[in-house]
Kinemage of the C-alpha trace (Angstrom):
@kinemage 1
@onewidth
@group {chain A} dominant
@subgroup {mainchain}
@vectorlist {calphas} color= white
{ca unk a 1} P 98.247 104.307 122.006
{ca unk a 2} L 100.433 101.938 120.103
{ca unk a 3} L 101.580 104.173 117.440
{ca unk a 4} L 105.148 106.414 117.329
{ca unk a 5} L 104.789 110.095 117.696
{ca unk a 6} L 104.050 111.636 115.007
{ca unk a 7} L 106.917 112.931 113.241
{ca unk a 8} L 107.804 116.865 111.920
{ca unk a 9} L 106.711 117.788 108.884
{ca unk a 10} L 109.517 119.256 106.493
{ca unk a 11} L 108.959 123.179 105.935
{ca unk a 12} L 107.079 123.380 102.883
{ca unk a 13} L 109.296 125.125 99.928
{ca unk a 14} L 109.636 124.769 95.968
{ca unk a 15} L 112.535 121.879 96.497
{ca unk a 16} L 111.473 118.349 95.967
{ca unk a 17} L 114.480 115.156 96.092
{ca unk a 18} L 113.065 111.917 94.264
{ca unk a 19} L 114.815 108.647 94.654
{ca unk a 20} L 113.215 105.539 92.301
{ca unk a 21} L 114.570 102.588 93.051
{ca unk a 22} L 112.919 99.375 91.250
{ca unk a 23} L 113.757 95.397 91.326
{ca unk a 24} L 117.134 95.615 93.409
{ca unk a 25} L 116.816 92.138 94.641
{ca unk a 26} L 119.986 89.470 93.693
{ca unk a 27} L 117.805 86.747 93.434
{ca unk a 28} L 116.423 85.925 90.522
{ca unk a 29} L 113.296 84.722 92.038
{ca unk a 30} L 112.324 87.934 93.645
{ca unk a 31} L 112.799 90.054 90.625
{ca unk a 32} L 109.747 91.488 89.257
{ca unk a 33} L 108.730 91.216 85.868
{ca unk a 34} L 108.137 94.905 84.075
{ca unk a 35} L 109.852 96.534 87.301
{ca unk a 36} L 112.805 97.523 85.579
{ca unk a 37} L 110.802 98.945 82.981
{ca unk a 38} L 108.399 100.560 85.000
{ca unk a 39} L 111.438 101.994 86.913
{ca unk a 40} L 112.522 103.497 84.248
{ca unk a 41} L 109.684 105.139 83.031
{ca unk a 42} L 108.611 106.897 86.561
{ca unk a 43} L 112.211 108.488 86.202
{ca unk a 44} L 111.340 109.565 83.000
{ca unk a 45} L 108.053 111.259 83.832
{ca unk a 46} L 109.890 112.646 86.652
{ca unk a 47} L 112.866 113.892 84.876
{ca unk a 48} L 110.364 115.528 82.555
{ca unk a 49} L 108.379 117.252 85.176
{ca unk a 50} L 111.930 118.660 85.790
{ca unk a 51} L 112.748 119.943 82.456
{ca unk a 52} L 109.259 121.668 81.963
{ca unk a 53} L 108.790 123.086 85.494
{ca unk a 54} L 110.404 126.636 86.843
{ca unk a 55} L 108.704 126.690 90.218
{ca unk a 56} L 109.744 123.323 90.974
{ca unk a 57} L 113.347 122.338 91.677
{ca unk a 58} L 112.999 118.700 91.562
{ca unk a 59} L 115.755 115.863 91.525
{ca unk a 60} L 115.617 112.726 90.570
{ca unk a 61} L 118.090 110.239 91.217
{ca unk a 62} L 117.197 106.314 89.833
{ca unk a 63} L 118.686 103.185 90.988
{ca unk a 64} L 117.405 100.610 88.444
{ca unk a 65} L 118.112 96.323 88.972
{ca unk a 66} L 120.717 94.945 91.097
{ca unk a 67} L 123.427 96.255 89.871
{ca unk a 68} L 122.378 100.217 90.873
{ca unk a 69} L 121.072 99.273 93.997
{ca unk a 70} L 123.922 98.694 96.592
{ca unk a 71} L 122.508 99.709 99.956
{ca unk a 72} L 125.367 101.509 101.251
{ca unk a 73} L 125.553 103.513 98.178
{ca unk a 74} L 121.895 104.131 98.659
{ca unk a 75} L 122.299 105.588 102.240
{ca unk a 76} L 124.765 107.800 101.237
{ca unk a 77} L 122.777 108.930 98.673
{ca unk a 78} L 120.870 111.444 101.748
{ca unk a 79} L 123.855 113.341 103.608
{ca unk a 80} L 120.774 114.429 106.073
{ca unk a 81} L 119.821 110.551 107.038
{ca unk a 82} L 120.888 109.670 111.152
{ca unk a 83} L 121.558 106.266 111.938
């Protein structure tokens, strides 16, 4: 009774958008030790799903540390996103 409705699934097709974002927090003490790294590497693995796959268009956009991840920037990153 508590929970939202549920929501609309997206039509299923071949298209797939992938946004990795890893350790964006300023302060020091809430950065993550290996995130960066591991950040990195899921983008990697994802950009070579990409390269090797025909059926699948997939992109990947990655917003690794701090200095990638402004949150306005990362918003506008999905035209499609209300507010």
């Amino acid at each position: 009774m508590l929970a939202a409705a549920p929501g609309i699934a997206p039509p299923l097709n071949r298209s797939l958008k992938v946004l990795v974002i890893a350790d964006p927090a300023p302060e020091a003490e809430f950065q993550l030790p290996g995130a960066r790294r591991e950040g990195r590497k899921v983008a990697e693995v994802l950009e070579n799903a990409r390269k090797q796959s025909d059926a699948l268009q997939l992109e990947v956009v990655s917003r690794i540390g701090v200095d990638e991840c402004d949150p306005v920037e990362i918003l506008a990153l999905n035209p499609e996103r209300r507010v």
